[in-house]
KEKE-3310 file (N, C-alpha, C; in steps of 0.2 Angstrom, whole numbers, plus 5000, padded with zeros to 4 digits):
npx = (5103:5109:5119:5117:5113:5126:5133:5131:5127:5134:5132:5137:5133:5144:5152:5148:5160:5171:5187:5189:5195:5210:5204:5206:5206:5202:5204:5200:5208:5226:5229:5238:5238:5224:5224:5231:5223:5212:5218:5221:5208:5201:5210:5206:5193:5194:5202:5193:5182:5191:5192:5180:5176:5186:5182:5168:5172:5177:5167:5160:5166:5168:5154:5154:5163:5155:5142:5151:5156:5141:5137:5149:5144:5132:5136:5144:5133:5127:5137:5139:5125:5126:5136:5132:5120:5127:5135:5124:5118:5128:5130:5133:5122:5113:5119:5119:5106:5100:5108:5103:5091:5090:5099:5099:5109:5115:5116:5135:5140:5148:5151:5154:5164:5182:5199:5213:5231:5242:5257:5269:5280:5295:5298:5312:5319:5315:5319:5331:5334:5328)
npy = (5897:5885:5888:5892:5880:5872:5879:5873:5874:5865:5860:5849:5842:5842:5827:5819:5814:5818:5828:5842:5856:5866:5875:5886:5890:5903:5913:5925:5930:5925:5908:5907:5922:5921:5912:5917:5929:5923:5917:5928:5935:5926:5925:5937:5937:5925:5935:5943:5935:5931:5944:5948:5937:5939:5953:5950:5942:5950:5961:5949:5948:5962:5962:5952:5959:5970:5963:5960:5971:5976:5966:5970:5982:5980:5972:5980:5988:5981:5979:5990:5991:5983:5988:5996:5990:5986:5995:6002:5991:5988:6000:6005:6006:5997:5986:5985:5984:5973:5964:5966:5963:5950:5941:5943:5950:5960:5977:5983:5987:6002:5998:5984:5982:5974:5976:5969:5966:5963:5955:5961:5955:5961:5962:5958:5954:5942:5939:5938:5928:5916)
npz = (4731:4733:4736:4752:4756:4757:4768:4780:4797:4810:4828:4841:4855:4868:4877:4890:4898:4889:4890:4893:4881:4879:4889:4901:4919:4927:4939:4952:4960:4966:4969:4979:4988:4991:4997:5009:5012:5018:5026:5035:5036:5044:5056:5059:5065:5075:5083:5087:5092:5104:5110:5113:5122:5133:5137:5142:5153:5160:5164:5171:5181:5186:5190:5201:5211:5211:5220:5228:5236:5240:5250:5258:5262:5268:5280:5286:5291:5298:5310:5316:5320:5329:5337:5344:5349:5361:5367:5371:5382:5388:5399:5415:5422:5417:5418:5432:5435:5430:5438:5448:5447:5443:5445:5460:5465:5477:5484:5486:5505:5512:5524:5526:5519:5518:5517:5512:5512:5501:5497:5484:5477:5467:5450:5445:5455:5455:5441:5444:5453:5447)
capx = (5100:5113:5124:5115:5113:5130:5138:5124:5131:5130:5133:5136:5135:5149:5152:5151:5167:5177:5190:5188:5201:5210:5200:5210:5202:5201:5203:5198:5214:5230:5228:5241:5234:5216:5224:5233:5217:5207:5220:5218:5201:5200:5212:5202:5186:5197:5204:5187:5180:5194:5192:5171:5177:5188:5177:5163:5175:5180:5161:5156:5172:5165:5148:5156:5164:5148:5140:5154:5154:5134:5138:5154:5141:5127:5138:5145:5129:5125:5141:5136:5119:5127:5141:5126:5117:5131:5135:5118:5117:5134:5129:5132:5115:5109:5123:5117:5098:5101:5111:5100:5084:5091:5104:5096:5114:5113:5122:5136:5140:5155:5153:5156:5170:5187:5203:5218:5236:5244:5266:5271:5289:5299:5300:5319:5322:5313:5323:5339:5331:5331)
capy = (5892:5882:5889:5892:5875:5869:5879:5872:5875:5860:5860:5845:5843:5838:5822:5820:5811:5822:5832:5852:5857:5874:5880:5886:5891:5908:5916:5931:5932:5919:5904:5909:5926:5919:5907:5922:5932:5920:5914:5935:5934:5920:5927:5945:5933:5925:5940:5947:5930:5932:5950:5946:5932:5943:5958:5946:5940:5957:5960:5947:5951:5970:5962:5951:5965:5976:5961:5958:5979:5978:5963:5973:5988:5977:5970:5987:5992:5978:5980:5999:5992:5978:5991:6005:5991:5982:6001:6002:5985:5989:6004:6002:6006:5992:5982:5986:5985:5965:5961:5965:5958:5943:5937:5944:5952:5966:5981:5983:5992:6003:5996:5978:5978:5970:5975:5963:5968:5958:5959:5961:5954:5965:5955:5960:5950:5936:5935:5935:5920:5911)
capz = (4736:4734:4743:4759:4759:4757:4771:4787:4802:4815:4835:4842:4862:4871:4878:4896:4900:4888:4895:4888:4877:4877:4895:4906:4924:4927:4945:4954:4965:4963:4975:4986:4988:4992:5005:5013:5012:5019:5033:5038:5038:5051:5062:5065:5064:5080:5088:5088:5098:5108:5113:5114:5129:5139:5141:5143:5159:5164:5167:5175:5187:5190:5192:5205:5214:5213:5224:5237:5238:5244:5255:5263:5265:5274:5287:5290:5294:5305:5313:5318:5325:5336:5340:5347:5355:5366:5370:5377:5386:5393:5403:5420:5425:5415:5422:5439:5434:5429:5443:5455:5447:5438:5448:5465:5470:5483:5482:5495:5508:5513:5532:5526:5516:5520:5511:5512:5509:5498:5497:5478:5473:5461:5443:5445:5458:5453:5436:5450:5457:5442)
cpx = (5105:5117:5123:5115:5120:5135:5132:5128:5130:5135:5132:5138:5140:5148:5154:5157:5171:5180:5190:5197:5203:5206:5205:5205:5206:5201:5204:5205:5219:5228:5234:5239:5229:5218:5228:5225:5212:5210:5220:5212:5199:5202:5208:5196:5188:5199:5197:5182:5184:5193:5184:5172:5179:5183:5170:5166:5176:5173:5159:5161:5169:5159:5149:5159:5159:5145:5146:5153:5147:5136:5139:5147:5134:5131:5143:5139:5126:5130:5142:5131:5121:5131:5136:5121:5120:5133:5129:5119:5124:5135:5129:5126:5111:5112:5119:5110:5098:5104:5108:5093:5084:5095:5103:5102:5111:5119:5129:5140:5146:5156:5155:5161:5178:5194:5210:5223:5241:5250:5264:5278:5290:5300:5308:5322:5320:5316:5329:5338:5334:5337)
cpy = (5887:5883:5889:5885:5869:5873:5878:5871:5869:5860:5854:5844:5839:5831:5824:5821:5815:5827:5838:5853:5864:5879:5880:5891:5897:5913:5921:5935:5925:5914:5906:5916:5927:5915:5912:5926:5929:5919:5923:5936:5933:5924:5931:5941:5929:5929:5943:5942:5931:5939:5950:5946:5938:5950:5953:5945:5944:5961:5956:5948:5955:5966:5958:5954:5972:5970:5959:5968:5978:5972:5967:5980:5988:5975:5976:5990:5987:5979:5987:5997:5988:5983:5996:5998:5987:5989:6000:5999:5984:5993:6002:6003:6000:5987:5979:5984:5975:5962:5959:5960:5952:5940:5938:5945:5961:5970:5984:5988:5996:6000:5991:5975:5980:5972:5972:5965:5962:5958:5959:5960:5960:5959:5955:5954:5945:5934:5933:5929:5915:5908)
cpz = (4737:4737:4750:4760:4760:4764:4780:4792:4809:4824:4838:4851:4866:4873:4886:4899:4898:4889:4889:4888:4877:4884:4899:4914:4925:4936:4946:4956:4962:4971:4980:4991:4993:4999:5009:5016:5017:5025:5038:5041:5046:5056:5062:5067:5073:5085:5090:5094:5102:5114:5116:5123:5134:5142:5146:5154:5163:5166:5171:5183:5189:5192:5199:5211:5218:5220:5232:5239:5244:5250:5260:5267:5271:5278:5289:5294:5300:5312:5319:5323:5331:5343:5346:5351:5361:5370:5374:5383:5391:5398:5410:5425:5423:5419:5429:5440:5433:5436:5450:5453:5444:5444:5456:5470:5473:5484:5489:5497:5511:5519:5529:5521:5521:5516:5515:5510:5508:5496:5490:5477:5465:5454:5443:5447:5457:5448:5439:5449:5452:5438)
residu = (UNK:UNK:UNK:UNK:UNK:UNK:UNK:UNK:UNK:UNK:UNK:UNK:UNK:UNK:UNK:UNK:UNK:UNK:UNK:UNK:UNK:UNK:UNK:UNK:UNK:UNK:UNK:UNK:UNK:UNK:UNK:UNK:UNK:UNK:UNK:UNK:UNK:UNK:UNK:UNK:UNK:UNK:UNK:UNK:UNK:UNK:UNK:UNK:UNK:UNK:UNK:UNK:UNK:UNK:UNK:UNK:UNK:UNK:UNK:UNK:UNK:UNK:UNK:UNK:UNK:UNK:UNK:UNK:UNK:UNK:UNK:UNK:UNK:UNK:UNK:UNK:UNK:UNK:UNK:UNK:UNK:UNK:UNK:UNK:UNK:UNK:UNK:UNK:UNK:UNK:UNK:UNK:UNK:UNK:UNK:UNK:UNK:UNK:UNK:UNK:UNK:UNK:UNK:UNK:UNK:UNK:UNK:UNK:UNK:UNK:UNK:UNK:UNK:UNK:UNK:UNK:UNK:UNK:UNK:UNK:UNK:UNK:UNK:UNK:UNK:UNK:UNK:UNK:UNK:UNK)
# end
């Protein structure tokens, strides 16, 4: 029994403050490594918002597109109905039809007309001139 009590093994707890002896820090990768690894990262982490944005842009572009599209297609079609009702209202029976009940002219007759003969100069000899 003496002996077990002469070799009694004691643990004593560190000291806050004191710096550890013999520990050397231990890393997964080398710090250069890890700061490569890590500036990789980022950038695809980056290229990947980047490429996000632009599609994002390039949608809302077609989607801009889609709406002038429907615009251009309604005022085609308005264009059609003004075209088909000025045709109409241009017929010369309409013409005629307005004229007498609107404007209360009267239609006229071969006896009372006048025709007027009026010389015409050559353009030719008019540049002479000048």
């Amino acid at each position: 029994m003496t002996r077990a009590q002469k070799y009694i093994f004691r643990q004593e707890l560190p000291e806050k403050n004191k710096p550890l002896i013999n520990q050397t820090k231990h890393y997964i990768l080398p710090p250069k490594k890890l700061l490569t690894y890590t500036s990789l990262i980022l950038a695809g982490f980056c290229l990947g918002l980047l490429t996000i944005f632009f599609y994002t842009q390039v949608q809302a572009t077609n989607y801009h597109i889609y709406c002038l599209k429907e615009n251009l297609a309604a005022l085609d079609m308005e264009t059609q109905e003004l075209s088909g009702k000025l045709a109409r209202l241009s017929s010369l029976e309409k013409v005629e039809a307005a004229a007498t009940t609107r404007l209360g002219m009267v239609p006229a007759d071969n006896n009372n007309v006048l025709l007027v003969k009026v010389p015409v100069e050559k353009k030719e000899s008019a540049a002479i001139k000048k």
